[in-house]
N, C-alpha and C positions, 0 to 999 in steps of 0.2 A: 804343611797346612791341613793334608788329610784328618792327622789325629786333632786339630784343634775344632773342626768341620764336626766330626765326629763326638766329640766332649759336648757341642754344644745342641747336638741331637739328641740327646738323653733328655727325658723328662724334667719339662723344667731347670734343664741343665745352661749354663750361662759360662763360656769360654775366654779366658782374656790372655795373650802372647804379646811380647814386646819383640817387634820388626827386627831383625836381624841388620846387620852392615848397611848403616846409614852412617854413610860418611861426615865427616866434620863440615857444617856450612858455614860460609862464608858470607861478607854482604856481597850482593848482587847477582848469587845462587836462584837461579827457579827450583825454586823448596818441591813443589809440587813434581817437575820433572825426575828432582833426583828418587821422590818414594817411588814414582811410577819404575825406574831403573832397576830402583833397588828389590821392589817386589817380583820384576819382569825378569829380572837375572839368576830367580830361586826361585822360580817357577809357579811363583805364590800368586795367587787372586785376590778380589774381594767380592763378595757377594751382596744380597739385598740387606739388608738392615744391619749390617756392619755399620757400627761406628769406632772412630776412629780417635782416640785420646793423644792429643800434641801437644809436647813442652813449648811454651811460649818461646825458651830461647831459640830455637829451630827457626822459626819466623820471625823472631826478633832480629837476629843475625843474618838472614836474609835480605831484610828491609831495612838494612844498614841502622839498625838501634841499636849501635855499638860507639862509647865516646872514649874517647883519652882523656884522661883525666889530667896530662900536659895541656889541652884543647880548653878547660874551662878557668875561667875569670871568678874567683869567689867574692859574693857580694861582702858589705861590713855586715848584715843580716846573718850571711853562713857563717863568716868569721866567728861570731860569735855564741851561734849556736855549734859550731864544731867545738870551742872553748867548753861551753856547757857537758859536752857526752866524749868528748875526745875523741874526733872526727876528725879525718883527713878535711879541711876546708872544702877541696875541690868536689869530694864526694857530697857533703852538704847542699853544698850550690847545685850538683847535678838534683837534687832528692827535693830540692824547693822548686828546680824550674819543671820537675814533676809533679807537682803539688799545689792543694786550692791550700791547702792549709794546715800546720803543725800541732798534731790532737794530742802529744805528750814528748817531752823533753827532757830525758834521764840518765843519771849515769847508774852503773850498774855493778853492786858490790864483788860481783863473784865474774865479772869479763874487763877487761882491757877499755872496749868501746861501749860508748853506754847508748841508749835506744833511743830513737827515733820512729812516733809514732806518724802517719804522714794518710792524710785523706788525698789519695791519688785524683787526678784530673778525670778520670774515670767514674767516680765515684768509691771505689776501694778505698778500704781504712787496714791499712797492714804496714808492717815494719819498712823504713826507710823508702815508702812509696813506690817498690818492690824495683829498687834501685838496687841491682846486684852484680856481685865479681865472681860468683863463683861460673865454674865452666863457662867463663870467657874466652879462653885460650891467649890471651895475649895481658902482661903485665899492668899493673896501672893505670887498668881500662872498667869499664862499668857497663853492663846491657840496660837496656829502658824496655819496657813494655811496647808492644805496638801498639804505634801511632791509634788504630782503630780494629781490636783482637776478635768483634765480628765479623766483619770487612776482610779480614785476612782467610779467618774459618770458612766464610763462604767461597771465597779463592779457590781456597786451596779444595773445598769439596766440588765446587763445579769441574773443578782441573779432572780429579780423581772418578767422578762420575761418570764424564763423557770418556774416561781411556775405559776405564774398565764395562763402562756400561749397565750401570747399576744402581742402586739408590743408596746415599752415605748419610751419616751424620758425622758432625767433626765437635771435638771441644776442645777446646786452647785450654792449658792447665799451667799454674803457677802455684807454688808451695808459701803457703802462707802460716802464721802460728793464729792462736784462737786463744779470745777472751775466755777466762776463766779456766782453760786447760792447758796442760805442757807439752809440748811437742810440737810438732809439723807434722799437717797433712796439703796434700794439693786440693787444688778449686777449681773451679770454671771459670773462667776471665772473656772468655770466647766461644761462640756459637756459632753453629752451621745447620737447620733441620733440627737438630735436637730442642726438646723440651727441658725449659729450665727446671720446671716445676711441673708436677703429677696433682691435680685438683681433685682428689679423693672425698671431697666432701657432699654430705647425701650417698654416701656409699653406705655398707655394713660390715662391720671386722668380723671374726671367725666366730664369734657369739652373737653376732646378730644386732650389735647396737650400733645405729646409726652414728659414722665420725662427721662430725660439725669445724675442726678445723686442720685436720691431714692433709699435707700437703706434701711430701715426700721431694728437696729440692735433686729430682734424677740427677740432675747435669753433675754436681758438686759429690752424689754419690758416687758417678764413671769417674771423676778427676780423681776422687780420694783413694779408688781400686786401682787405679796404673799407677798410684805411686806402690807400690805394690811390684811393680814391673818394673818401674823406671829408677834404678840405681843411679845416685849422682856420680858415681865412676865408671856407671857399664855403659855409657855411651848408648843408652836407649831411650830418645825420645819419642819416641811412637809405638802407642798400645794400642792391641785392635781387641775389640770386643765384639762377641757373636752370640748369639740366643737374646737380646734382651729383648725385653717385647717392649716397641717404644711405637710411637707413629710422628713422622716428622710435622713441623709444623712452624713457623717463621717464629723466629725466638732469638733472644739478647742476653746475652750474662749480666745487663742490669738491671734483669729481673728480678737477679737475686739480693740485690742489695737493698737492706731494708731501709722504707722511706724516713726521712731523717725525724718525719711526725711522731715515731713510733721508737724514736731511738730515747728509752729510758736513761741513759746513762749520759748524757750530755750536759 
């Protein structure tokens, strides 16, 4: 931890390492106990303004948001939206009863399974209402999102606060794809202290001209740098970040989601 302490002393310097041996969770794990282990056993701290980047499944998994896919009853609704995109049914049913509502329904020339567009309970609009199998560990099975990923983030930071003794921020991160671009990057779904968003407006940029709507959404920039760290095969859900200059402040990952007044594309 010296050399990461170190990197992030440097002027203007900003340091991010993904936690070592954190073991595979389970539901009914205290998620928070095993980081506390896991950093106490490699002699590792945290300090003030460390914040702290968590894959949703960590706490998902924890909080038993883990379903068999033997366990669910597919509605005639799924049925026949799995028809539509070539869906396992059961997985459908799980993706609706996480869902206000299905915002595109498509098969897809160049994959197997075709997409599902899905405005999560949440308010998130992302693939399949971020009903996922990957790093499940167990077959034929599916993770959900937690129940409530700022409620968990402040958990989990009040847990880590009072061991360590110091001031955190936490963000819940889930990988989502993006309108009008290709790929995957992670996001903020959960908060803890952290600022969702930097109000930079009435400020002045490096020329001097007043910005009028800058708003820099930080939380979603931390998410998109530990996927950076977080390998879906290297078993590293937790990225710690050192140097940012932030100041906590009581905040929601539905902050970020833009109000539906303002959503041109509907």
């Amino acid at each position: 931890m010296a050399g990461l302490a170190d990197d992030a002393l440097m002027d203007g310097g900003i340091a991010l390492r993904a936690l070592p041996g954190i073991p595979d969770i389970q539901p009914g794990d205290d998620l928070a106990e095993v980081l506390i282990e896991s950093l106490r056993r490699r002699a590792m701290t945290l300090r003030d303004g460390d914040i702290l980047a968590v894959a949703h499944k960590v706490i998902s998994k924890a909080e038993g948001r883990v379903v068999a896919l033997a366990d669910i009853t597919p509605s005639a609704e799924a049925h026949e939206l799995a028809e539509r995109v070539n869906k396992d049914p059961r997985k459908v049913q799980a993706i609706l009863g996480e869902s206000t509502r299905v915002v595109r329904a498509m098969k897809r020339p160049d994959q197997e399974e075709g997409t599902l567009i899905a405005e999560h309970r949440l308010g998130f609009i992302c693939a399949n209402a971020a009903v996922d199998e990957s790093n499940v560990g167990a077959a034929d099975t599916v993770i959900l999102l937690p129940e409530d990923p700022d409620a968990s983030a402040r958990r989990l930071c009040e847990r880590l606060e009072a061991a360590f003794g110091v001031r955190l921020g936490i963000v819940v991160t889930d990988t989502f794809g993006r309108p009008w671009r290709m790929g995957l990057v992670n996001v903020a779904i959960g908060l803890a202290r952290v600022p969702a968003r930097i109000d930079m407006v009435g400020e002045r940029d490096a020329f001097g001209r007043v910005l009028s709507v800058t708003m820099p959404a930080l939380a979603d920039e931390l998410a998109a740098a530990s996927g950076l760290a977080m390998g879906k095969s290297d078993k590293t859900p937790v990225v710690l970040f050192r140097g940012i200059d932030w100041q906590p402040e009581e905040s929601s990952a539905n902050e970020l989601i833009r109000p539906k007044q303002e959503d041109l594309f509907r």
